[in-house]
C-alpha positions as CSV (number, residue, x, y, z in Angstrom):
1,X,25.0,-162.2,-17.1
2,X,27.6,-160.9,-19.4
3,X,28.1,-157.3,-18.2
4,X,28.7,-158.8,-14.7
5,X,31.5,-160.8,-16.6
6,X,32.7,-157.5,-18.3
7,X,32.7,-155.8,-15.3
8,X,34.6,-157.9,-13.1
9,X,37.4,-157.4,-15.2
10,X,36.8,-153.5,-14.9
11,X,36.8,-151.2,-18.2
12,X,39.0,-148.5,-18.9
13,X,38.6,-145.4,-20.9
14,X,42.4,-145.0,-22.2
15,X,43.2,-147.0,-25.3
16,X,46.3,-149.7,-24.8
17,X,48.4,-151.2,-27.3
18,X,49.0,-155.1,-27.3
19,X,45.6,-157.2,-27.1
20,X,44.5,-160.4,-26.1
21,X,41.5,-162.3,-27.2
22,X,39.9,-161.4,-23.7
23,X,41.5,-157.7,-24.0
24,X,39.5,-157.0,-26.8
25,X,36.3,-158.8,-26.0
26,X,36.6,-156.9,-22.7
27,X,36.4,-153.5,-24.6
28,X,34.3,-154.4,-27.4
29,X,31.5,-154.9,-23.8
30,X,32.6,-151.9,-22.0
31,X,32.6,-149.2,-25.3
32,X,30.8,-150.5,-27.8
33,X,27.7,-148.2,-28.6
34,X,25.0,-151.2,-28.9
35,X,26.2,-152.4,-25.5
36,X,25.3,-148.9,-23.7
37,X,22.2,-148.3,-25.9
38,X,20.9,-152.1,-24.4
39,X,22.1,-150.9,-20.8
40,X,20.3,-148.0,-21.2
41,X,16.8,-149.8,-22.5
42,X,16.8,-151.7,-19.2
43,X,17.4,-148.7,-17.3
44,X,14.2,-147.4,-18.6
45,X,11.8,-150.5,-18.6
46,X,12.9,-151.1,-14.7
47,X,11.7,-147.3,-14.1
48,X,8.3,-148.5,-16.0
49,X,7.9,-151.1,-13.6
50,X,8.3,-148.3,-11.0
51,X,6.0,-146.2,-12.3
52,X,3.2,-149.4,-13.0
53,X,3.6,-150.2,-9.0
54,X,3.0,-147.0,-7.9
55,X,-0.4,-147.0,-9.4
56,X,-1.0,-149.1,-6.3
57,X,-0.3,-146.1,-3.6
58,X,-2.6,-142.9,-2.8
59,X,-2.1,-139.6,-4.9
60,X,-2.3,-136.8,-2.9
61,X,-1.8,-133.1,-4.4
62,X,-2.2,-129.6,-3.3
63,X,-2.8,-126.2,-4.4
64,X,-2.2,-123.1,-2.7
65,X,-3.6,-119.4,-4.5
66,X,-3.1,-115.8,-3.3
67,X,-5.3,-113.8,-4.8
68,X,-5.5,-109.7,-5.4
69,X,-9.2,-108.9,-5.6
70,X,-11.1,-106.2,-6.6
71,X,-14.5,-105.6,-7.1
72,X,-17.7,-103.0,-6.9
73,X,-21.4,-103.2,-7.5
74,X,-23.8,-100.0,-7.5
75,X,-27.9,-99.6,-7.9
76,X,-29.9,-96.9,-8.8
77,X,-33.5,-98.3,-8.1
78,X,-34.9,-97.7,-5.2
79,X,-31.9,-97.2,-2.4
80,X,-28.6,-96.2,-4.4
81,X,-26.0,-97.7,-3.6
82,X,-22.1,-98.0,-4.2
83,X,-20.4,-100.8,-2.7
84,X,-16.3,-101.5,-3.5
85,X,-14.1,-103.8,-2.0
86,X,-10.5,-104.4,-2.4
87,X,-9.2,-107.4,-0.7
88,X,-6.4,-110.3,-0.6
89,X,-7.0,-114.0,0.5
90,X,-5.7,-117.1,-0.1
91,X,-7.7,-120.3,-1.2
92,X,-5.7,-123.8,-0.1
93,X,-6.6,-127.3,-1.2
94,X,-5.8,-130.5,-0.2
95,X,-7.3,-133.4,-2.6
96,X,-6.7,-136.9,-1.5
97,X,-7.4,-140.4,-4.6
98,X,-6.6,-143.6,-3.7
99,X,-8.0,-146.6,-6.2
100,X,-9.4,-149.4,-4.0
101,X,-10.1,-151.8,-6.3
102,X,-10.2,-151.8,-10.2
103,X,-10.5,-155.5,-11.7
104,X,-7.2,-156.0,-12.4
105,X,-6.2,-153.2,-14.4
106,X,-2.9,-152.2,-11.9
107,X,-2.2,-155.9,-12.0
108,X,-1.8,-155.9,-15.4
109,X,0.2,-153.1,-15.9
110,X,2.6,-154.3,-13.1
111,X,2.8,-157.6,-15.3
112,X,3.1,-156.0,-18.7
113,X,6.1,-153.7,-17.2
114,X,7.6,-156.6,-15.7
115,X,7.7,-158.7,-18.7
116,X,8.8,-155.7,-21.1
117,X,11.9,-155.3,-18.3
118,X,12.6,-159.5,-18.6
119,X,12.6,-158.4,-22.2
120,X,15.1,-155.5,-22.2
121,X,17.2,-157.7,-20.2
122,X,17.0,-160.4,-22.2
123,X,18.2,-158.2,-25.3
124,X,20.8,-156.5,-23.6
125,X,22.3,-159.8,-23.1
126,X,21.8,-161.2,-26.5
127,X,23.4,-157.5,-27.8
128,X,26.2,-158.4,-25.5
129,X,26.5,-162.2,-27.0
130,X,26.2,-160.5,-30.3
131,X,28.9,-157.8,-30.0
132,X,31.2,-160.8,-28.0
133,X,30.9,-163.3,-31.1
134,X,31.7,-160.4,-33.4
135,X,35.1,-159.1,-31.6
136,X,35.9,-162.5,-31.4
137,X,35.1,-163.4,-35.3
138,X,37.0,-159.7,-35.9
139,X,39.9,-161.2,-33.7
140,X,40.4,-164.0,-35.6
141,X,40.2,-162.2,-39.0
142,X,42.6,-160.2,-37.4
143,X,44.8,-162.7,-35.9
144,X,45.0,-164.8,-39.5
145,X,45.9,-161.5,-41.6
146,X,48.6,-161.6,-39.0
147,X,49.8,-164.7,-39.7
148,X,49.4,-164.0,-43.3
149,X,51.8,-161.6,-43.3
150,X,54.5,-163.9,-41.8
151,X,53.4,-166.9,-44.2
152,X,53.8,-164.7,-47.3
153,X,57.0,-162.8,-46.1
154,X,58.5,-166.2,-45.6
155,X,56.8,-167.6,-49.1
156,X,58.7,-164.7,-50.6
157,X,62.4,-165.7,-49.4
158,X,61.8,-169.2,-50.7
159,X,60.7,-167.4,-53.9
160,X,64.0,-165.6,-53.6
161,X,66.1,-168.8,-53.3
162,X,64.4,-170.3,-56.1
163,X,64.8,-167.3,-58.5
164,X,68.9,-167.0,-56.9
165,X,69.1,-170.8,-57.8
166,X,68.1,-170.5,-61.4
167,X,70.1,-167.2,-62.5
168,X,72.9,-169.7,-60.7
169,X,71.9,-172.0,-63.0
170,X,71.5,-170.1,-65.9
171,X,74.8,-168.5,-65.6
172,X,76.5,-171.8,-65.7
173,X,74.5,-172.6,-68.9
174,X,72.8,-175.6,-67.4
175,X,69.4,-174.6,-67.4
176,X,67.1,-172.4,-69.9
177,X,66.9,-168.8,-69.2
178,X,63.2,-169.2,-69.1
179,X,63.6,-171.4,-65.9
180,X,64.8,-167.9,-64.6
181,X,61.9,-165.6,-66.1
182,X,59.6,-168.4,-64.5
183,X,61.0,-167.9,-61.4
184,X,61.4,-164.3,-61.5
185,X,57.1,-164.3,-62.1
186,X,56.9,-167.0,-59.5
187,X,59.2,-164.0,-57.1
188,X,57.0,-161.1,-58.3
189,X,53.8,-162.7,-57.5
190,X,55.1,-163.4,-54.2
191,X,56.1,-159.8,-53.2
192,X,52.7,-159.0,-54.7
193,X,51.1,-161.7,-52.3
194,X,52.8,-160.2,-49.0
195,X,51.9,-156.7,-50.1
196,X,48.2,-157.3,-50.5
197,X,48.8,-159.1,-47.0
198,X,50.1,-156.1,-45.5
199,X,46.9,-154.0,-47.1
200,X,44.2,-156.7,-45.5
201,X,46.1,-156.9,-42.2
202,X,45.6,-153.3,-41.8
203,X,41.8,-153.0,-42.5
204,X,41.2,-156.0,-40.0
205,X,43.0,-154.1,-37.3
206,X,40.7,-151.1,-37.8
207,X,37.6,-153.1,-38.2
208,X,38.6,-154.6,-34.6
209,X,39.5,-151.0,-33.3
210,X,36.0,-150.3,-34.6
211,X,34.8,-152.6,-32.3
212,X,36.4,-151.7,-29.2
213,X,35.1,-148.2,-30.0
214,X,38.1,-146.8,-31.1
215,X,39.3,-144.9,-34.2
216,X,40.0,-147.1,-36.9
217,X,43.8,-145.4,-37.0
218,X,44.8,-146.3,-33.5
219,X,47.8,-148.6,-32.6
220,X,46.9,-151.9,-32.3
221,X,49.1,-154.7,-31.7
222,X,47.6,-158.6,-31.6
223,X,48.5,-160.9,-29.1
224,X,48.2,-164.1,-30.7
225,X,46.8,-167.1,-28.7
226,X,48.8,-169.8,-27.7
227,X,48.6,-172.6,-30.5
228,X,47.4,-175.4,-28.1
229,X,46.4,-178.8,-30.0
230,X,42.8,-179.4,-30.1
231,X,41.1,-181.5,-27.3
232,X,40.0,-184.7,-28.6
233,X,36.7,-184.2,-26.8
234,X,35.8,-180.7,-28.3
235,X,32.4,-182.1,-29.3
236,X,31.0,-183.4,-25.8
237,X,27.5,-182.6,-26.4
238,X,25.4,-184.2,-29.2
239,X,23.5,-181.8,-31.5
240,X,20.2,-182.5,-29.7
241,X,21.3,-181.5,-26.2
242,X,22.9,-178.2,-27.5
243,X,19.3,-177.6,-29.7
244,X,17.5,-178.3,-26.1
245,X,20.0,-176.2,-24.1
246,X,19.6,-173.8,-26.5
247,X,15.9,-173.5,-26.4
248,X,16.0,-172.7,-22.4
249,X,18.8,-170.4,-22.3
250,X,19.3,-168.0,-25.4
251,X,18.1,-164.7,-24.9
252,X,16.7,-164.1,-27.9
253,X,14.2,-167.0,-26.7
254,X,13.8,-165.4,-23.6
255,X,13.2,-161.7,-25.0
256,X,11.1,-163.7,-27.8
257,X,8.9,-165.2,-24.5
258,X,8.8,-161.8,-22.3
259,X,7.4,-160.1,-25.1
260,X,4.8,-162.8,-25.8
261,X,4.2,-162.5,-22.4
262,X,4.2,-158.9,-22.0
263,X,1.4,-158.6,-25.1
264,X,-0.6,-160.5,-23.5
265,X,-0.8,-158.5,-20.1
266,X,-1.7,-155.7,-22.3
267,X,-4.4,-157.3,-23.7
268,X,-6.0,-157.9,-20.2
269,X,-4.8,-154.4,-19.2
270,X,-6.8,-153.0,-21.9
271,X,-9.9,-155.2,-21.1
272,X,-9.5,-153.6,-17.3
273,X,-9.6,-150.3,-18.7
274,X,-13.5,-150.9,-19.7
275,X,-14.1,-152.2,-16.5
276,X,-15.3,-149.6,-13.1
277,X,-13.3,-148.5,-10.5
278,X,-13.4,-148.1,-6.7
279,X,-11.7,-144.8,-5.5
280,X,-11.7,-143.3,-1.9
281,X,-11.5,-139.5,-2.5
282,X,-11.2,-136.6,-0.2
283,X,-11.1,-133.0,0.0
284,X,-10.1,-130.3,1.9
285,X,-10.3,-126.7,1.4
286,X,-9.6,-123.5,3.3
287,X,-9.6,-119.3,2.4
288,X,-10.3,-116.4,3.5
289,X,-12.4,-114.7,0.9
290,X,-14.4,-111.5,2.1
291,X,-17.9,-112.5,1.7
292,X,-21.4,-109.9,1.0
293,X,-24.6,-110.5,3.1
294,X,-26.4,-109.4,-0.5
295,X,-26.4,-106.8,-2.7
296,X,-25.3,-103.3,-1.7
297,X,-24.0,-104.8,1.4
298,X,-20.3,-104.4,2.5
299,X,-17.8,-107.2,2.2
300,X,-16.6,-108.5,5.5
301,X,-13.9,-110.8,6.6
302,X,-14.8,-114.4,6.5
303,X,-13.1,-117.2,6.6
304,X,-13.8,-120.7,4.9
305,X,-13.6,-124.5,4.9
306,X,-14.9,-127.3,3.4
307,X,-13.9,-131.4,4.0
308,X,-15.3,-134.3,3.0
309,X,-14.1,-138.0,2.6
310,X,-16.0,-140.6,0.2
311,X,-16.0,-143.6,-2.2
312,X,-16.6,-143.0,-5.5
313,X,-16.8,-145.6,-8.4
314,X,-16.1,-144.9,-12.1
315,X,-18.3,-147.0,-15.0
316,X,-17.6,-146.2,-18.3
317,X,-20.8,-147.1,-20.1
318,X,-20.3,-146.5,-23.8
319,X,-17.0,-145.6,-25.4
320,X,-18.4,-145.2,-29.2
321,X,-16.7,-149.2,-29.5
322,X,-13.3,-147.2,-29.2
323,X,-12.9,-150.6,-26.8
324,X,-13.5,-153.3,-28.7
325,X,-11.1,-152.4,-31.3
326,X,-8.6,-151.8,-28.7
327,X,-9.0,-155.1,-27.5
328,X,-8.8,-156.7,-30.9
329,X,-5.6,-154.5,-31.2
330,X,-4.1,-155.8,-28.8
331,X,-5.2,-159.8,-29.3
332,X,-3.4,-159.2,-32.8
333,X,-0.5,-158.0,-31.1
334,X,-0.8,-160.9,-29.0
335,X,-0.5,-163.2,-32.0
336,X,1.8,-161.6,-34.0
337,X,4.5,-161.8,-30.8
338,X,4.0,-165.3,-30.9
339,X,4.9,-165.5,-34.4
340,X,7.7,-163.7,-33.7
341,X,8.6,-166.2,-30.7
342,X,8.1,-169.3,-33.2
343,X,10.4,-167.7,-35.6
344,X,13.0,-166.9,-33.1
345,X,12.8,-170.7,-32.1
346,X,14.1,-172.0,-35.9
347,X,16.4,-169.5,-36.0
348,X,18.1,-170.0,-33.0
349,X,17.5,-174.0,-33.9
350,X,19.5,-173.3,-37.6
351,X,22.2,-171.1,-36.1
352,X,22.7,-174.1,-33.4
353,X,23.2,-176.8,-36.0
354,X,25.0,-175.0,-38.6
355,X,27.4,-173.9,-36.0
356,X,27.5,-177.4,-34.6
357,X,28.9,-178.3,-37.9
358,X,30.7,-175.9,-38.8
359,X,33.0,-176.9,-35.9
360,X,32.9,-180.7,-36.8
361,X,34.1,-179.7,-39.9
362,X,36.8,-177.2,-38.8
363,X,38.0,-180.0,-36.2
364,X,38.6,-182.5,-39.2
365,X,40.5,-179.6,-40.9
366,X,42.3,-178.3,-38.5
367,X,43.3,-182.1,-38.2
368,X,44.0,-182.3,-42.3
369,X,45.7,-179.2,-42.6
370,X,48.9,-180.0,-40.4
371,X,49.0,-183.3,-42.2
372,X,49.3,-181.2,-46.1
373,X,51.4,-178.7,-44.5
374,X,53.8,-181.0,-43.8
375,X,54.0,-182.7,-47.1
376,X,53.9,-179.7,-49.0
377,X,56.8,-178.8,-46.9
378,X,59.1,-181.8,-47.2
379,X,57.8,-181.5,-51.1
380,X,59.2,-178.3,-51.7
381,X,62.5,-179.2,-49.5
382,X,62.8,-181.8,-51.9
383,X,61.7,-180.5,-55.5
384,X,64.2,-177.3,-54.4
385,X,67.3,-180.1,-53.5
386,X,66.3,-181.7,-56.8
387,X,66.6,-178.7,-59.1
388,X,69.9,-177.8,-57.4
389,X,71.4,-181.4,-58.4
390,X,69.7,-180.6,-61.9
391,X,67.5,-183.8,-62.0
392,X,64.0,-181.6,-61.3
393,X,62.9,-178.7,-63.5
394,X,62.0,-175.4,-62.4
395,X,58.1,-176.7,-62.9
396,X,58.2,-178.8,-60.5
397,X,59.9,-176.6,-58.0
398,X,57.4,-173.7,-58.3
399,X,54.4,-176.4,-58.2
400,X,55.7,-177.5,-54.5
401,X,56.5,-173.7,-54.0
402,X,52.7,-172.7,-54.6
403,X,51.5,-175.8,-52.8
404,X,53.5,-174.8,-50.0
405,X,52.1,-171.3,-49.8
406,X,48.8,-172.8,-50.3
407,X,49.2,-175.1,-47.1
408,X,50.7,-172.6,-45.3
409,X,47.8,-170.4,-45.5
410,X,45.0,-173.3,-44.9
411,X,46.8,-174.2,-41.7
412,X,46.5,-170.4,-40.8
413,X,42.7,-170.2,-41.5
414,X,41.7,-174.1,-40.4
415,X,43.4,-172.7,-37.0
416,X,41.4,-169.7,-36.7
417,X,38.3,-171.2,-38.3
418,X,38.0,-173.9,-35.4
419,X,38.8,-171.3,-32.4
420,X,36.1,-169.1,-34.2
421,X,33.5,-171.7,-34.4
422,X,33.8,-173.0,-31.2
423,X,33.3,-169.7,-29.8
424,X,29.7,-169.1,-32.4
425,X,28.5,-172.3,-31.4
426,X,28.8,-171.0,-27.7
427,X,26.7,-167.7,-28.8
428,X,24.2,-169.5,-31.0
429,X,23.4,-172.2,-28.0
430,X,23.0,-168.8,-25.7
431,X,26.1,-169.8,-23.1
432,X,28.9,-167.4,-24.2
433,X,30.9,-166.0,-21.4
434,X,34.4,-164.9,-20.6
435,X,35.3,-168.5,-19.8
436,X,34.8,-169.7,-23.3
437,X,37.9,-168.1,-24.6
438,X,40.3,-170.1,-21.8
């Protein structure tokens, strides 16, 4: 399960600074609000199924009264007479039920509780998948704003060059002054570029701080994984074995199932309840009430008791068809959670093989993007020696610039995009764990 995963690695309550990948999945399990609402779901189903198997064991209660009475009777007829008492006693019972047998109504309670638990264990893993995906997705938004920042800065001082070369230029009367103007814009869009960086850098960190539930204002400072090539066999398993995996293991599937499952225990359940039951009962009862021979008569002490021990058996006989539209309640809910369960089945079968391609397609340009990033590069390197020698214009040089910047940036996303996809085709086949980000 994940929160065994989470827990293993032990969750603190102080903040840190510097993050991994796994530091922030870690906390996005441990304080995240939809992980402990899920936790605490489960908590209560497993208490239902406690509650459903103790139907199966022998109530017994008691009841214990003291009592202040007081009391007088008089006649007039033929004897008068004036009789008062004033007494205390105590009147103690002991009741014993225990159902015997009751055509399978326990049964199916104990099955309906069982499955709604599978259920609510089943969703608390697929809130955890869901919460892991999104730190890691937040991560990587995170981690590219990052890298954004260092691209555009860097953009920037090649603007800075280009616009120092041209006023060179200029000065010497060699070149137009609107190669200058051109490359002042070309300067001023960059410092425009890295500022907006700087702005979408920040939101991502709080979004991620969000998720570890943090404030959005609290230092945090990115780790950034190691940039490893990409294994050649990244894509080991063909779409139909993930789409079959998938079917047996996501927990959306498995919630989906439990509830199917659980709807239809009720529907038996509430068939039971129409059915008789077989109790054995017992009694016992003890006081010390004063007591009157008859009328005009004194009270005396007396004490009481009275036992007995029996079987009875319950048949409800007519329940003004209260029943029958129960039961038809409950075979519609019966059909509409398997509905639900079909439905869950494409989606999880769509989210499988749009994933699976989104990766295919983020291998081949993660691949691509190192190959334009290195032209645009040895481009610029040459449209900037070009312009210096006077035998490029300033066109040409803020062209390779842009392309450049452009590259730059696709090999930031391309790199994040395939770590990213790899780790949501993990969640949408229903096998995420800590593991996956090693």
């Amino acid at each position: 399960m994940m929160a065994s995963s989470a827990a293993s690695h032990g969750c603190t309550d102080a903040p840190d600074v510097t993050y991994t990948l796994l530091d922030v999945v870690e906390n996005s399990l441990c304080h995240n609000p939809k992980t402990r609402a899920a936790w605490t779901n489960v908590k209560i189903q497993a208490a239902q199924v406690g509650a459903a198997k103790a139907a199966y064991l022998p109530t017994l209660s008691g009841s214990v009264q003291a009592i202040k009475d007081r009391s007088t009777s008089q006649g007039t007829n033929v004897v008068p007479f004036y009789v008062a008492s004033d007494s205390t006693y105590h009147n103690d019972t002991l009741t014993l039920n225990w159902v015997l047998y009751d055509f399978g109504l326990r049964s199916a309670t104990v099955d309906n509780a069982e499955k709604m638990l599978i259920s609510a264990m089943a969703s608390q893993d697929n809130v955890l998948q869901t919460v892991f995906a999104t730190a890691v997705k937040d991560y990587y938004a995170a981690v590219v704003a990052q890298k954004n920042i260092q691209a555009t800065t860097e953009i920037a001082a090649d603007a800075k060059h280009v616009l120092d070369a041209a006023s060179m230029r200029v000065q010497k009367g060699v070149a137009a002054i609107s190669d200058q103007l051109q490359a002042k814009t070309a300067y001023s869009q960059a410092l425009f570029n890295r500022n907006k960086a700087e702005g979408d850098w920040q939101s991502a960190l709080g979004t991620l701080a969000i998720d570890m539930g943090q404030r959005p204002d609290n230092s945090v400072v990115l780790i950034e994984p190691d940039s490893a090539a990409m294994p050649e066999s990244e894509l080991v398993h063909s779409v139909r074995d993930l789409l079959q995996t998938a079917q047996k293991t996501h927990p959306s599937l498995i919630a989906a199932r439990a509830d199917m499952e659980a709807a239809q225990a009720n529907e038996r359940m509430v068939r039971a309840q129409g059915r008789p039951s077989v109790s054995l009962v017992g009694r016992y009862n003890t006081n010390n009430q004063s007591q009157s021979s008859g009328v005009g008569q004194p009270y005396i002490g007396a004490n009481g008791r009275d036992r007995y021990l029996g079987v009875q058996v319950d048949i409800p006989f007519f329940e003004g068809f209260s029943r029958t539209y129960k039961i038809r309640t409950a075979q519609a809910q019966v059909e509409g959670k398997e509905a639900s369960l079909a439905d869950a089945e494409l989606q999880v079968a769509v989210n499988v093989w749009a994933n699976y391609q989104a990766l295919k397609t983020s291998a081949e340009n993660l691949r691509t993007s190192q190959d334009i990033l290195d032209s645009a590069h040895d481009a610029f390197e040459a449209a900037e020696s070009r312009y210096q020698k006077g035998v490029a214009n300033i066109l040409e040089v803020l062209t390779t610039q842009t392309a450049l910047a452009n590259a730059q940036q696709q090999r930031i996303q391309a790199m994040a995009n395939w770590q990213n996809a790899r780790i949501q085709l993990a969640a949408s086949v229903g096998n995420l764990n800590l593991s996956t980000l090693h």
